[in-house]
N, C-alpha and C positions, 0 to 999 in steps of 0.2 A: 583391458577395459575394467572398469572397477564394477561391482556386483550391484544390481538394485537393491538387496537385501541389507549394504550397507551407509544407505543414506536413506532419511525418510521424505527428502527433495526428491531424489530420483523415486524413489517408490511414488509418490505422491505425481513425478510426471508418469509412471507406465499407468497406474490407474488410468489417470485422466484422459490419455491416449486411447484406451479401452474403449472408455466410456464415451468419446467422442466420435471416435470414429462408429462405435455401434449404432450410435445416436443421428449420425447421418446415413447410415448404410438404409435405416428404419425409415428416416426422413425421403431419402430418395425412391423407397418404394411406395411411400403412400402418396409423392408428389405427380400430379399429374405430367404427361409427357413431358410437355414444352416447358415446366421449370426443372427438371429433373436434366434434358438436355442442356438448360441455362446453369446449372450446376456442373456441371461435364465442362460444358465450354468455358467455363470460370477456372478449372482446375488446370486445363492445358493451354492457357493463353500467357500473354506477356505485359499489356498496356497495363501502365499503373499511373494511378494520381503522381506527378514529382512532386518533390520535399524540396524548399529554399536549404540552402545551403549556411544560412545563419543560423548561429546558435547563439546561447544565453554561457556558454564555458568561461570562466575563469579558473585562473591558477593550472598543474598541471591538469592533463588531459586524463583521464579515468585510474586516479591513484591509488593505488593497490592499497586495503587498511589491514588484512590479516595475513600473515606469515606461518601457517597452518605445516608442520611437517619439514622435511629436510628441503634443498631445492630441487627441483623436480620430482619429488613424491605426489605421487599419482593416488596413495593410497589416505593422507591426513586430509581431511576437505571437510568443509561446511556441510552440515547435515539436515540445517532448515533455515526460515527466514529470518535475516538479521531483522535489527532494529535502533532508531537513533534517536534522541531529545536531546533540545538544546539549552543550556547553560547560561543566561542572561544575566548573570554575575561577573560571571570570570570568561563572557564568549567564547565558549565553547561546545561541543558534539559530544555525549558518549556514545559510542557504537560499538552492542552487542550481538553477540552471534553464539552456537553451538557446532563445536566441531569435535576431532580428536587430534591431538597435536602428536603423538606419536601413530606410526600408522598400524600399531597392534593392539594400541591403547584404548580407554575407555571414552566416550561422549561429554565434554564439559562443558560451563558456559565461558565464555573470554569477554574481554574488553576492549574497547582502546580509545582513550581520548583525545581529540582532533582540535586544532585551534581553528576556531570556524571563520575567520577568516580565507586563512591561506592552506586549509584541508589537512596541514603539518602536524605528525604525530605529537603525542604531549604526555611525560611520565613514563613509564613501565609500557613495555610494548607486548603485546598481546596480556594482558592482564587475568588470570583466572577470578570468575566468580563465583563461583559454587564451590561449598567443600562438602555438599552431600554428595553418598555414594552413588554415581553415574546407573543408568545414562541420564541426563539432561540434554531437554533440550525447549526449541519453538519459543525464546526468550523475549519480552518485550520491557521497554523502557519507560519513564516519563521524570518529566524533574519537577521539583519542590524551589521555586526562589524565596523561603521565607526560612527554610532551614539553609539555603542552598548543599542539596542532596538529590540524587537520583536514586528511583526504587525500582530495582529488576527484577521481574518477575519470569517462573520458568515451570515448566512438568519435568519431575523427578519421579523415576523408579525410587522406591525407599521401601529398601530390604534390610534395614538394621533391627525391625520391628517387625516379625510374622504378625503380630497381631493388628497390624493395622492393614488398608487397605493398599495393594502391591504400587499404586502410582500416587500421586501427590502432587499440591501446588506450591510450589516454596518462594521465596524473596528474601532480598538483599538491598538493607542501605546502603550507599557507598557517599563518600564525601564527594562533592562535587569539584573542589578545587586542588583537593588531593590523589582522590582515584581511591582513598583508602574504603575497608569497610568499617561501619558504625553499626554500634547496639549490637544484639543478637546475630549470629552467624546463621545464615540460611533458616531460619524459621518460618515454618509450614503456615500456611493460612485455610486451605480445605480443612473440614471439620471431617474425618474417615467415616464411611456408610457405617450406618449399625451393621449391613450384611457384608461379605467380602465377594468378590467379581464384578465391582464397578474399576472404568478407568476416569481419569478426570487430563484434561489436554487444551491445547491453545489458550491460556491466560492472557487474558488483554489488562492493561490497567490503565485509568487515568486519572489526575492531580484535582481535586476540589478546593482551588485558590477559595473559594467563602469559608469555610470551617474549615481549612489545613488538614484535610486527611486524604483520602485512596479510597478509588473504589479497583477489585479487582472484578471481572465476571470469569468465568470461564464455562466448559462444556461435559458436562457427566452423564455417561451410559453405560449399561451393562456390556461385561467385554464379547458380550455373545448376541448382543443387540445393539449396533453399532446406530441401527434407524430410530432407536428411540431415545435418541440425547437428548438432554435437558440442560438450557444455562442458567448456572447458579451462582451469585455473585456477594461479596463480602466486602464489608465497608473496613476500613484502615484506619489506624491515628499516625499523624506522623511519624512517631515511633515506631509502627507496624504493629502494634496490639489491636484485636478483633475489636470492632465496637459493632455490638450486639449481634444478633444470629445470620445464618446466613442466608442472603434471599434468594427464595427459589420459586419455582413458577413466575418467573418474568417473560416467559412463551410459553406459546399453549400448542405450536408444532415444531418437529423437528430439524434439528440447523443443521445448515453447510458451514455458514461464515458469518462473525457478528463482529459489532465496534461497536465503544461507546464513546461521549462527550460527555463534558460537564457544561452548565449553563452557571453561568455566575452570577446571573441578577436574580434568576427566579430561584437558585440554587438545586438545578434540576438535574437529573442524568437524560440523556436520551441515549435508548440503546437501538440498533437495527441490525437485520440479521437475514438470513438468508435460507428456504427451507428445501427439504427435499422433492425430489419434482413430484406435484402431483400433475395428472393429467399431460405429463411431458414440458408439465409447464413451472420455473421455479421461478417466483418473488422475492421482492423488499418487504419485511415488516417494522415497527416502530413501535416504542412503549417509552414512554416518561416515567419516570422513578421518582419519587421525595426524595433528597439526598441525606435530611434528618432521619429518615425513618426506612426506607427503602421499598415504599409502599405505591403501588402503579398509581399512575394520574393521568383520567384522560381516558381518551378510548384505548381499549385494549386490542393487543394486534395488530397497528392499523398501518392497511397494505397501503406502498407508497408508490410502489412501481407497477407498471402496466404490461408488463411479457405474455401477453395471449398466445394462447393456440390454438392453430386453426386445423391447417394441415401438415407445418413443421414442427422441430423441435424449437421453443422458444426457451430462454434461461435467463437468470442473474444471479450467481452463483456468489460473485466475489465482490467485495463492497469496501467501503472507507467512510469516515463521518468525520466534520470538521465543524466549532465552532463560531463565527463572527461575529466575535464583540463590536465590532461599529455599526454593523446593521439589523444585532440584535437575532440572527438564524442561523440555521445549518444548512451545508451542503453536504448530501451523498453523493458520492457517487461507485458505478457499479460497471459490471462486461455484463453484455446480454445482447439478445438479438431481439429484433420486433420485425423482423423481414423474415428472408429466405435463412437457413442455416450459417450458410458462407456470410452474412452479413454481423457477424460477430463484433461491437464497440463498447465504447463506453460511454455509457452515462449518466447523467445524473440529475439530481431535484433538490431545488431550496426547499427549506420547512421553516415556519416560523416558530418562536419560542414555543406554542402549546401544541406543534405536532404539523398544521396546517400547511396544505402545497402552495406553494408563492411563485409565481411566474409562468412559465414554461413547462409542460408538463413532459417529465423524463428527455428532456434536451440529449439532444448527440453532442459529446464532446471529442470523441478522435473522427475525423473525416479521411481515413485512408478508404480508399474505395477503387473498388479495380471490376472495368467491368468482362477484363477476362483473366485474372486471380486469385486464387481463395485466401484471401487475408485475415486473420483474425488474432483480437488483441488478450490480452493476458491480465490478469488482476491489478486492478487501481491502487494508487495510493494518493493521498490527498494533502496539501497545509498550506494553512492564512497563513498571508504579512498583512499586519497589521501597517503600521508607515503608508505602506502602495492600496491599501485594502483589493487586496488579490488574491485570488485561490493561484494554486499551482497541482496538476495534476497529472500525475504519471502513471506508466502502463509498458508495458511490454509488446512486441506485435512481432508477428511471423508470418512462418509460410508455413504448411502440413500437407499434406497429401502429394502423391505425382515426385518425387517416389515417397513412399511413411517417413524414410529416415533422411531427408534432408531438410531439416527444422535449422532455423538461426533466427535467435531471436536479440532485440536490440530492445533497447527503452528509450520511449519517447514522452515527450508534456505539452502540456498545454496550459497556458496562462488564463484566467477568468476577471472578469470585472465582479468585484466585491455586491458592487449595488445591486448587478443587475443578469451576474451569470454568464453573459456574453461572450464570445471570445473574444480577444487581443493579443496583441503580439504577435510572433511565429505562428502560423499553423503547425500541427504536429512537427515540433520543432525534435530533433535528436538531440539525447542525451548521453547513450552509451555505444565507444566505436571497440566492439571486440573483437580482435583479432583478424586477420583477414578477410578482406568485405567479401559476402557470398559462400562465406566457409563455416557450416554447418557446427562443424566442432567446437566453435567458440561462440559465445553466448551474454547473454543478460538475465537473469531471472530474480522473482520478486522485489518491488521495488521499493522503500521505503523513503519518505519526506522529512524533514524538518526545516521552518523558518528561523533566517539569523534577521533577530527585526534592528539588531544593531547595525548592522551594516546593508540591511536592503534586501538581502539575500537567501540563497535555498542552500540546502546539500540534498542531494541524493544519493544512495547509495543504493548498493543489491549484491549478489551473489553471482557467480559467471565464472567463465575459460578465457582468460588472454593470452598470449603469443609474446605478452615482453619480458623484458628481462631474464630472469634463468625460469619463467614460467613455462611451461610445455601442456600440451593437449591433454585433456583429462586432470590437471591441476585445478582444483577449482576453490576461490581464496574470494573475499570481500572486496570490492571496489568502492569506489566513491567519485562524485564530480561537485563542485562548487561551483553555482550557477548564480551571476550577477542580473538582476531584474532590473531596466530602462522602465523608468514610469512618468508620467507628469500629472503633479496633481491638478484637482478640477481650477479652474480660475475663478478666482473671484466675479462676476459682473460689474462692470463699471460704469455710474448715472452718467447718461448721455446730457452734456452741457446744453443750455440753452443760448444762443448765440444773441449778444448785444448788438451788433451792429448790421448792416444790409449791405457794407460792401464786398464787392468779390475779392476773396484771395487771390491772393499771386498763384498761379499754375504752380505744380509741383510737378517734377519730373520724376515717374516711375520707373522703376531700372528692371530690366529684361528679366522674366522667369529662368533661372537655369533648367535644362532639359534631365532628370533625374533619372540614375542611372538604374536601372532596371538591374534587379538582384538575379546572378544567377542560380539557377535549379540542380538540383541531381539530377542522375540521367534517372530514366523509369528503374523502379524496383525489379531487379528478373525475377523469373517465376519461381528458379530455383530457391529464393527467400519463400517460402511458406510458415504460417502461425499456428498453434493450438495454444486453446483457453485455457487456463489452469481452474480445472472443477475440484480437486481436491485440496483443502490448504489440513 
């Protein structure tokens, strides 16, 4: 078995393991009898909600995109969560990720371009991205259609310099139609603390189509005060040169997890984020940025989600934001519970351009529900098509407890109505079939989205253990699936004619309803599948 000490996936699941099961052992003694017994009886039962059997798959079935290490090395694996943007030039995917490709070797970032159509590699296969000195990793993507370019962004130890601070945020242009790199080689974008013992980690970035540049955010603390992070964010020019200082104090508490969007009419950021539990209890927050100036707009802080507590643990730890240029808003969405602890889903809230809740307040979006299994789902990720005006949102879900160590998790989505939030389509439809069904060692983990609005379509991808090809257990390499979306658009209304004449039509003969063929179901989930949320990203 390979060590937690050498992945910060696996490190990130033992924490989370800790921390959850502590968080219910807590939960159960302060629950009075009869839900404390309803927990019990949850954890050793069998009935489970069934899942249709139809999916959204196209092309192969969950195609392997990184080639990490010899075949069957147990030891070269993905180290954190991939990440993909789509190329609406040349339709295509880059999907980045953080591994080591030999298995004694150092932490780097890789590539690989994908025809986003038919999910078929494209160029140079596994492609390196960084040529600063390792480790890298926790990499995200976004693309530029006006350069056509993608700029990856990643944390790097950087020890070529004692005198700067030991970690750092770097980026890379890369052509988009070549895969090359452009401009400067891995140049840093944190400004280093005047003092030294900060680290800086998880870079998020995204594209501002109104003035062609980037914003990056990311998260800085002292390495000896992990609870006192602070997100501090820096605006980009296409080229990646800083434009003006970098913004800080965009929260006023400390994060778990944050994502930001660009607004393209008001030319706004909206960031949201996610804080440490107070009171047992963690939120959504929200802050509007100038994207000219980087200066808050709007009310400050402003909490989005509802996670009370009463007498359990309540949470929304892990989040996603997405924006809808046809309807003009956002959607978040998040894992958390508003019930008993075992009621762990995801959900989510529109906002209007200036911050405001629109509809539904924190809608459930996964409906797995077992009322004698402890299911719970795994951190979101979220993307518009524009064409269908439809969210698409994905998640992970398992089983934990009954025994601790037989966890398998899968990834599942769900489609949304653009207008109005809704679900359509599939209920929690499946995305990822790893390895032998009910077999604990193979897996799904963190899931990322992109829309192909050329073709209608999503990819998803994640990180995970499959069983094919010369893959073996404890392999753990990048997947992906191409998922084709059914939609119809709204219909026009048609003015009802006003009839000229009073005599009767000729009868028309209606021809017999066919009897529709009822979809069938998986059988119930066994109990042996159990879930844990991912609290630490």
């Amino acid at each position: 078995m390979r060590s937690m000490d050498t992945s910060l996936s696996r490190y990130r699941w033992l924490i989370s393991l800790f921390v959850v099961f502590g968080l219910a052992v807590m939960s159960l003694i302060g629950m009075p009898n009869s839900v404390a017994q309803s927990v019990a009886d949850n954890a050793s039962g069998s009935a489970v909600q069934s899942i249709a059997t139809a999916s959204y798959d196209v092309g192969e079935n969950d195609f392997r995109i990184s080639d990490m290490g010899p075949y069957g090395d147990i030891w070269s694996e993905i180290m954190s969560p991939s990440a993909v943007a789509y190329n609406s030039q040349n339709n295509q995917h880059l999907v980045v990720w953080a591994a080591n490709d030999d298995p004694t070797g150092p932490v780097h970032i890789y590539g690989q371009r994908l025809d986003a159509t038919t999910g078929a590699e494209i160029g140079t296969n596994d492609f390196q991205i960084n040529q600063t000195l390792p480790p890298s990793f926790l990499p995200d993507v976004t693309y530029n259609p006006i350069t056509n370019e993608y700029m990856v962004v990643w944390a790097n130890g950087d020890f070529r310099n004692p005198a700067l601070a030991p970690y750092g945020i770097f980026a890379q242009r890369i052509d988009a139609a070549t895969g090359d790199n452009v401009g400067v080689n891995n140049f840093r974008i944190d400004t280093p603390p005047s003092e030294p013992g900060y680290h800086v980690t998880t870079p998020d970035v995204t594209y501002n189509s109104t003035m062609n540049e980037y914003l990056v955010v990311w998260r800085r603390y002292p390495v000896d005060k992990y609870s006192e992070s602070e997100m501090i964010g820096q605006r980009l020019a296409a080229n990646g040169t800083r434009i003006g200082q970098p913004i800080t104090s965009i929260s006023d508490t400390t994060l778990i997890d944050f994502d930001v969007a660009h607004h393209a009419i008001t030319n706004e950021y909206m960031v949201v984020w996610s804080i440490l539990p107070i009171n047992n209890t963690t939120n959504i927050y929200a802050q509007r940025l100038d994207a000219t100036t980087g200066a808050q707009v709007g009310t400050n802080d402003a909490r989005i989600s509802d996670m009370k507590q009463e007498d359990h643990y309540y949470s929304a730890p892990d989040l996603a934001i997405v924006y809808n240029k046809t309807t003009d808003e956002y959607l978040v969405v998040w894992g958390g519970n508003t019930g008993q602890f075992s009621d762990y889903q995801i959900h989510g809230q529109r906002l209007s351009a200036t911050g405001g809740e629109v509809g539904e307040d924190n809608f459930a979006i996964s409906q797995i529900t077992s009322p004698n299994g402890l299911y719970l789902t795994g951190p979101p990720a979220v993307a518009y098509n524009s064409p269908s005006n439809q969210y698409l949102v994905a998640w992970t879900i398992g089983r934990f407890f009954h025994p601790m160590d037989d966890i398998e998790f899968e990834l599942y989505g769900q489609l949304l109505d653009g207008r109005t939030g809704a679900e359509i389509g599939i209920d929690d439809v499946r995305i990822s079939d790893m390895g032998p069904e009910g077999h604990p060692s193979y897996y799904a983990d963190s899931p990322a989205l992109a829309s192909n609005e050329q073709n209608n379509e999503y990819i998803a991808i994640w990180q995970g253990e499959d069983n094919t090809g010369t893959l073996v257990e404890d392999e753990m390499e990048v997947f992906g699936q191409c998922l084709a979306v059914p939609w119809e658009p709204t219909p026009t209304p048609t003015a009802t004619a006003t009839p000229t004449a009073t005599s009767t039509p000729p009868p028309t003969t209606i021809p017999p309803t066919a009897t529709p063929t009822p979809t069938p179901d998986l059988p119930p989930i066994e109990p042996s599948r159990s879930f844990l949320p991912l609290l630490i990203r």
